[in-house]
N, C-alpha and C positions, 0 to 999 in steps of 0.2 A: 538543600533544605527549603530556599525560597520557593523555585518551583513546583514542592511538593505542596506547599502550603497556598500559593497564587491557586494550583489547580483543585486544591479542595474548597479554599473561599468559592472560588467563583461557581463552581458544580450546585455546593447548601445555598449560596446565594441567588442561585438561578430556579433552583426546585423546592427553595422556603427561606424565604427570607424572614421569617420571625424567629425560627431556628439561632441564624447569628445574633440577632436583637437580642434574644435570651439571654443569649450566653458573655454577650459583651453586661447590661444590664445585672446579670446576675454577680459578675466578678467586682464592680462598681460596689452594687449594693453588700458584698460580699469583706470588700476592702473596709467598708464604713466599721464593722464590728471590732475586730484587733485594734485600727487606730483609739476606739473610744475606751477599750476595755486598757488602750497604756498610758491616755489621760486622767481617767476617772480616780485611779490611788494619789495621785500629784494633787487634783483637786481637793478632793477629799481631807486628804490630808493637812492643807494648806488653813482650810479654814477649821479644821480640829485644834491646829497647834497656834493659831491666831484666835479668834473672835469666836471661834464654837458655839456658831448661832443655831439653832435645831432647826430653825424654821429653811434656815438656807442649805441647811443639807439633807433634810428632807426633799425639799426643793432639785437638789445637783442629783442625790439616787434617781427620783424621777425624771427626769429628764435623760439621763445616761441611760436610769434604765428602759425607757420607752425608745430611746433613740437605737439599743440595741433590739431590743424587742421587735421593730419593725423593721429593721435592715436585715433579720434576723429570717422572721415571715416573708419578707417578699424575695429575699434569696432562695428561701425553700420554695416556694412557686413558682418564682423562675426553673430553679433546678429541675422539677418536675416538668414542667412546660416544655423545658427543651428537652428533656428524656423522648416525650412524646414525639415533638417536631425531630429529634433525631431520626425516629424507628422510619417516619417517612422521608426520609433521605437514604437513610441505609436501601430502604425499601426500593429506594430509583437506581442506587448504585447496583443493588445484585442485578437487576431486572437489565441494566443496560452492561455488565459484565457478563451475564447468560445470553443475554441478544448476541453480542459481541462472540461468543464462543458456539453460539447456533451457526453465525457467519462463517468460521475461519475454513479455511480449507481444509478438507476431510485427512488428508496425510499428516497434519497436524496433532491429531489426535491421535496419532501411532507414535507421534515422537515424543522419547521421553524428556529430551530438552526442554519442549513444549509445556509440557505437563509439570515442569519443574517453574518454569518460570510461571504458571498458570497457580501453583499452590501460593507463590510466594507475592505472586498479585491478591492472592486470598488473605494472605496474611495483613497485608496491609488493609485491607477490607476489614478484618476481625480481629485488627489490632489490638492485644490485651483485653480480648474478650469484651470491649465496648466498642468493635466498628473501626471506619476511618475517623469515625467522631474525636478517638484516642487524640490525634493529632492538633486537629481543631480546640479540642478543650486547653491542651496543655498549651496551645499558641495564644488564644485568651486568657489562659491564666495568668501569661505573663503579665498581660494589660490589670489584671486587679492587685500583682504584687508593686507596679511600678506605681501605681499611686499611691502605698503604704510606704515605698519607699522614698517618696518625696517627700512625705511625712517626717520622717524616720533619720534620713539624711540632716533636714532641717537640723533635729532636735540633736545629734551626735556632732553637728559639724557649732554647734552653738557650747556643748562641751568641751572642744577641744579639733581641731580639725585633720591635726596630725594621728589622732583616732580613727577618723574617719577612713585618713588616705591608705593608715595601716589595716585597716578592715578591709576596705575596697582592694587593696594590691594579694591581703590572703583569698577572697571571694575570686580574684584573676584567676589565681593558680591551681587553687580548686576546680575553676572551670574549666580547665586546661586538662586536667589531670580527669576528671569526669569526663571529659566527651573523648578522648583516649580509651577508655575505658570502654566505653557504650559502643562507640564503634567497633573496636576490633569485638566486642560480644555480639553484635550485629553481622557479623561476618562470619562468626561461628554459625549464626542462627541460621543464615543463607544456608554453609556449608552443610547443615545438617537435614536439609529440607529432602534431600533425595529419599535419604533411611527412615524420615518421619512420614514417607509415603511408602517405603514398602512396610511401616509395621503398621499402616493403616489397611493394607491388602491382607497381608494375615491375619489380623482382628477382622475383615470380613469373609476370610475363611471361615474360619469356627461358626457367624453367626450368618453366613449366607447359607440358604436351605441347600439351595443346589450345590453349595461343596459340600455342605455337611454332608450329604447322601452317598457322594463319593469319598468321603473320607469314613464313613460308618463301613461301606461295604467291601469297595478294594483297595484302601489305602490303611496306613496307620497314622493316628494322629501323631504318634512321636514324631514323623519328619517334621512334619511343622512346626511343632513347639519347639523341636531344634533351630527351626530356621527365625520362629521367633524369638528364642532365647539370644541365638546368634545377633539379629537386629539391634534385641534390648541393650544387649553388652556393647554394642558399636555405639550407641545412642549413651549410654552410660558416661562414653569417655569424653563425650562432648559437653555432657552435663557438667560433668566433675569440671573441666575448662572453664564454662560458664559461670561454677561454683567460686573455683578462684579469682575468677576476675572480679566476681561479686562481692567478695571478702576483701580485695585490695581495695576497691572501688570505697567501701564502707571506711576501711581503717583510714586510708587518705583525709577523707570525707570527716571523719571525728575528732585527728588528729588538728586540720584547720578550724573546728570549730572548738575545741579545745585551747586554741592560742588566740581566737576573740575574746572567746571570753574570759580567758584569766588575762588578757590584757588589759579587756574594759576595768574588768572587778576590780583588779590591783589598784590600779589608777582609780577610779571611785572612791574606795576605800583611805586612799590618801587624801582624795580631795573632801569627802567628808570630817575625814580627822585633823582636817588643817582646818577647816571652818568655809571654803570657798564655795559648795553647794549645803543647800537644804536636805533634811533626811526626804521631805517630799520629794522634791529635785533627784534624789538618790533612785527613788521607788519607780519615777518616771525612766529613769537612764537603763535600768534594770530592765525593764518592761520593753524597750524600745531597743536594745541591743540583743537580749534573748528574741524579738520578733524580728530585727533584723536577719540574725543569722538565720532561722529559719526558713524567712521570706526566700533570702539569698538562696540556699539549698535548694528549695525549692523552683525558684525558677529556674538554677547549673539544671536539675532535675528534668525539667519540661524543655529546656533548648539542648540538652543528650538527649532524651525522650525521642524528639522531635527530627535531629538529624539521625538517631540511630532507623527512625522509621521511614524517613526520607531512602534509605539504601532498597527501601520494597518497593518506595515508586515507581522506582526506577524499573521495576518488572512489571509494575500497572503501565507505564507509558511503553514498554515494548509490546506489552499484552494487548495493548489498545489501538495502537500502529503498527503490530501486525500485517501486511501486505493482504488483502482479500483476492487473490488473483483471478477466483472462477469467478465469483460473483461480481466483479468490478472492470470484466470485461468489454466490450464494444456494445452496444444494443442496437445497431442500425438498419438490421431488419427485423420485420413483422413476421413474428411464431406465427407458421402454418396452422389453420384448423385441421388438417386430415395429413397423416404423413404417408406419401407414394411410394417415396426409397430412403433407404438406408445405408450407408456406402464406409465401409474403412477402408482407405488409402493408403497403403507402406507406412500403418501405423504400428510404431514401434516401442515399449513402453518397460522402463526401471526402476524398481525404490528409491528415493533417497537414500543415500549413506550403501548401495550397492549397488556392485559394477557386475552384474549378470543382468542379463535382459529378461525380462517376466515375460514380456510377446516380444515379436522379432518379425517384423517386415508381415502382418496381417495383411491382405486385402480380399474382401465379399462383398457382397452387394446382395443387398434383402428390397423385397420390392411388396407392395400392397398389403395385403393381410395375412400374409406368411407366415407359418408354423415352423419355427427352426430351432432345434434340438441341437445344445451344446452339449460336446462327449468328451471324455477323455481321463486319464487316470488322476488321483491326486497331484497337484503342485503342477498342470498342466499348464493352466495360465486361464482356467476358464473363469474362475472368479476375478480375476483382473482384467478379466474381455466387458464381460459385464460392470466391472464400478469406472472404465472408461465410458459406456456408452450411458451411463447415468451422470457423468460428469462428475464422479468423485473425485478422481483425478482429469488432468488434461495429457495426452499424448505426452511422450520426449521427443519422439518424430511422425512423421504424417499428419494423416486430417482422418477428420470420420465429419461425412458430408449428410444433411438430412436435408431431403428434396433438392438435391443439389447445391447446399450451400454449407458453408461449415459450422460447426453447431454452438465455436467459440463465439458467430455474431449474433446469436441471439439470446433473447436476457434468459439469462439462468434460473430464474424462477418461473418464467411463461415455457421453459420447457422441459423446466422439472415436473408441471401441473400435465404434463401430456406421458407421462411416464407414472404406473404405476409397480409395486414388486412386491413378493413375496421371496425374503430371505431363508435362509436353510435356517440364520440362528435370530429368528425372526424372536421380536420382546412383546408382551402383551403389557400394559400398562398398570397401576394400581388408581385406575377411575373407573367409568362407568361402561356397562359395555358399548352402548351404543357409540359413547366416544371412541371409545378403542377401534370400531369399527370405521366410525367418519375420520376419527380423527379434526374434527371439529368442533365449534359448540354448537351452531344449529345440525342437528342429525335428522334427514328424513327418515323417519322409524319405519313407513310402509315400503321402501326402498329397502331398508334394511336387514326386515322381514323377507322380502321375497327372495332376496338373494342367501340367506340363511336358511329359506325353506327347498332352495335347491340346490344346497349344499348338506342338505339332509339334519339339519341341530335345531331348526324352530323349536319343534319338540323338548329336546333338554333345555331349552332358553324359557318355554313357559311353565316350568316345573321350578325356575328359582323365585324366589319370596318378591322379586321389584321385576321381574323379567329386563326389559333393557335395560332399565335405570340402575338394573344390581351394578356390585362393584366387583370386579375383577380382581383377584387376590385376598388376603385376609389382614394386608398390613394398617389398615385403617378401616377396616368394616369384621367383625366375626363372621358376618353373615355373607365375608366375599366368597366369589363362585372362583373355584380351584378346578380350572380345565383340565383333562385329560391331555395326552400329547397329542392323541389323534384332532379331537375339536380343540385345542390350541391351535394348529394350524390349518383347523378348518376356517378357526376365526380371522387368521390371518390373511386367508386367500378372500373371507369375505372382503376384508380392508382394501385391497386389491381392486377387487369388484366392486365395491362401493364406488371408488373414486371413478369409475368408468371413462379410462385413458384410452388413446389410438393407440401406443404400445404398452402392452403387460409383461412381465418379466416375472419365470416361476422356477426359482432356486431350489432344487429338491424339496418341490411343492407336498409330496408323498411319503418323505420317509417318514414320518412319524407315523402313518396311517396303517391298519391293518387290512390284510391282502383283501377283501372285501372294500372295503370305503377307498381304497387303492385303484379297485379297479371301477367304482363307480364314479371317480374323481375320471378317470382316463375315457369310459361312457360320454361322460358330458362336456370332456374337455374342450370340442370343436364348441360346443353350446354356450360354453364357459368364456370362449375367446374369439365368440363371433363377432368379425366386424373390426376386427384390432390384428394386428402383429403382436406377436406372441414368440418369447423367447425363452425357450425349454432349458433348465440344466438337469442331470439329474444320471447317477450310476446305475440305474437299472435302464439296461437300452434296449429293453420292450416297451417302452416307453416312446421311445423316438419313432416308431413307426407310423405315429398319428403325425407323424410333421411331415412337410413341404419337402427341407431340407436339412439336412444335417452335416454341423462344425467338429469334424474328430480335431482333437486339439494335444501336441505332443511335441513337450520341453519348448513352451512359449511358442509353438508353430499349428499352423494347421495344414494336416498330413494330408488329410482326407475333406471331400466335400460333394455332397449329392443326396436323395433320398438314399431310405433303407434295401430299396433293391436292386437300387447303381450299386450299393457298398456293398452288400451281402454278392455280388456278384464281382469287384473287384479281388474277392479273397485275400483282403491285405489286413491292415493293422484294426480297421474297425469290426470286420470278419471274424478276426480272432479274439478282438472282448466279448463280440458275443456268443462266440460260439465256447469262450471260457464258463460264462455265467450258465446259459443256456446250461451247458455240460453241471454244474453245480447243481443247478436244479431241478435237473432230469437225479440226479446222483442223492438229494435232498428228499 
């Protein structure tokens, strides 16, 4: 609990420190009101049933009442204040949680352990829908209840003290019995984080365009609503749990506050009827023991609160110590400006959590500005060839060397900036084109242009209402432009080109494109990839004829290796996909 609380002080008190000022201030000025509202009937009353002077209690109204009046106003200010100073904290939290998860290592993101611990660090983030602030507030709340209960203690321990210690020993037990409670409901709440991410996935079934489409046309929606029904009912049972513990949690909770105060009252009432307190005295004891227990409740409240949210920390501090392994690398040589060779060594490469090998003892060697076409059937291994040589992953065995050096010693981002690609399930963005194109905020636009005007789309780019500045998609603009699949990933190759790297990488660059824009994408490909190395994927192997060389790739191996008319002349496995397809479209 401490160190949940050490690491949020110090985070708001490092990125605004008027934020804590508030908040401690505000619980101060906050405290002032209850104390005066359980003096004011005692006073009150004292000089009604004495000296009932007008003038002197006209006098005690004003002053009680101004006194609450403005402890009253500068708490609502404050409150407000620090609403404000919170959003910019929140604002630094997400911003360094997104950073934080732009870093992790790309495998991480396929794991769903990852992603579990990564919601429940979110939780703590958007704790009860007001932030990590949740936390922060109930830890200074306590600081405004313990000044009322200095107060308060005072005035009960001057009635009678054996009241007091009996108050203080039922407020134990209660506390006792509440953070029993909160936790193990805090443990539910963990437990149930997995099912409350898969029914976040099926609620973005229904309203994500792209399933919608596939469930309008070859599916039925009934599987899903099954599977979301299924979800809801698994989620049900956890609630019901929650439920219960909420209901014990309460009756506990009423049953100790039920025996204060028919303790206090009883005893009161005696003591008024013997003659030993004043009814004023009565009014105060009344005032000061219904705010006690209150006070009390509430802060058992904020220190459960408090450690049941401390259990999400504890996924913020894994989430945040997370190991970086690519990015945090060696850096002790200087990123080449031009790359010569490209070399994999008996590199050998497996998922996490499986024992089959993805590649299996690779080695090639690519040299200058070489055209090389990866081939081979599904689950080959060629999308795993390429997110090693991007550094998605790092090898399990071997090296992959650039200009003779291994590509672990140089920094990760000076040689991500030498790499650019075109994915198969390449995403366009919901901004502006031009960004989508840089991917930056300054965009050279006449850059932009020309490589759009020889990818053939200037033309449809100056037919929309902002031309570059339009926005891509329709989710924040009506007036966003909704690509085609063919100019989606014309746009995408623009992206590519834009960043003008020494190597490019084109993940079935063509499928979306029709046999036309297909074959003038293949025209200008050498024009497209002059001056760089250039790595082809792609199941049409008409394709591979414009390359250098060609990677047949089959069950994480490469069978085959040479141009198209070393292979077409081996009569072996690459021979026969294309003499498969070829035959198809001769047949077509």
């Amino acid at each position: 609990m401490f160190k949940s609380l050490s690491f949020l002080w110090k985070f708001a008190w490092r990125e605004d420190k008027l934020y804590i000022i508030c908040l401690i201030l505000n619980q101060i000025f906050s405290a002032v009101t209850p104390i005066l509202l359980m003096i004011f009937p005692k006073v009150i009353l004292e000089e009604l049933m004495s000296k009932n002077r007008l003038d002197v209690l006209v006098f005690i109204i004003l002053v009680f009442s101004l006194g609450i009046f403005i402890s009253q106003m500068l708490s609502s200010f404050l409150t407000n204040t620090a609403f404000y100073r919170r959003c910019i904290v929140l604002e630094k939290f997400q911003v360094n949680l997104n950073e934080h998860l732009a870093k992790v290592d790309y495998e991480n993101l396929e794991n769903p352990e990852f992603l579990n611990l990564k919601q429940n660090a979110e939780k703590f983030l958007y704790a009860n829908g007001q932030g990590f602030s949740f936390v922060l507030d109930r830890a200074v709340n306590i600081v405004g209840k313990i000044i009322i209960f200095m107060t308060i203690i005072w005035i009960i321990a001057s009635l009678n003290i054996f009241v007091l210690i009996a108050f203080l020993c039922l407020s134990a037990l209660n506390s006792f019995m509440q953070m029993k409670y909160k936790k193990t409901y805090a443990s539910i709440e963990i437990e149930k984080n997995p099912k409350e991410r898969e029914l976040a996935y099926y609620n973005s079934v229904f309203s994500n365009v792209e399933y919608a489409k596939e469930i309008r046309i070859n599916g039925d929606k009934g599987l899903f609503l099954q599977h979301l029904k299924n979800c809801l009912h698994n989620l049900r049972i956890f609630y019901k749990r929650q439920m219960n513990l909420l209901n014990q949690s309460k009756f506990s909770l009423y049953i100790v506050d039920f025996l204060q105060r028919a303790i206090s009252y009883l005893y009161m009432i005696f003591m008024v009827s013997t003659g030993n307190i004043s009814i004023a005295n009565f009014m105060m004891y009344i005032n000061a023991i219904s705010t006690f227990t209150d006070s009390m409740n509430n802060v058992i409240d904020s220190i459960n609160d408090i450690r049941q949210y401390s259990l999400y920390f504890e996924s913020v501090e894994k989430y945040l110590n997370l190991p970086i392994n690519i990015d945090t690398k060696a850096k002790e040589v200087e990123m080449p400006e031009t790359i010569e060779t490209i070399e994999f060594k008996n590199v050998s490469f497996r998922y996490k959590g499986s024992s089959k090998w993805a590649l299996k003892n690779i080695s090639c060697v690519f040299t200058g500005k070489e055209k090389i076409s990866i081939v081979g059937e599904n689950g080959a291994g060629k999308t795993t060839f390429i997110k090693l040589l991007c550094r998605l992953y790092d090898p399990s065995e071997g090296v992959i060397l650039l200009n003779g050096v291994d590509i672990k010693r140089y920094n990760y981002r000076q040689y991500i900036e030498k790499i650019s690609a075109v994915f198969q399930d390449f995403k366009l963005f919901s901004i502006q084109l031009d960004e989508n194109i840089a991917l930056k905020q300054q965009v050279d636009d006449e850059k932009a242009k020309h490589i759009l005007s020889n990818l053939g789309i200037w033309d449809i780019i100056l037919k929309l209402p902002y031309k570059l500045k339009n926005k891509v998609h329709k989710d924040f603009d009506l007036q966003g432009f909704e690509p085609s699949g063919g100019v989606g990933q014309k746009l995408a190759i623009a992206r590519a080109l834009y960043k003008n790297t020494p190597l490019i990488i084109l993940d079935e660059p063509t499928a979306a494109l029709d046999p036309r824009a297909e074959y003038e994408i293949y025209q200008s490909f050498e024009a497209l990839t002059e001056n760089r190395m250039a790595f082809y994927i792609s199941h049409r192997l008409s394709s591979s004829r414009f390359c250098d060389q060609i990677l047949v790739f089959k069950d994480g191996k490469i069978v085959e290796q040479g141009n198209h008319n070393q292979l077409m002349e081996l009569k072996n496995y690459y021979f026969e996909l294309y003499e498969m397809q070829s035959k198809y479209y001769v047949e077509k």
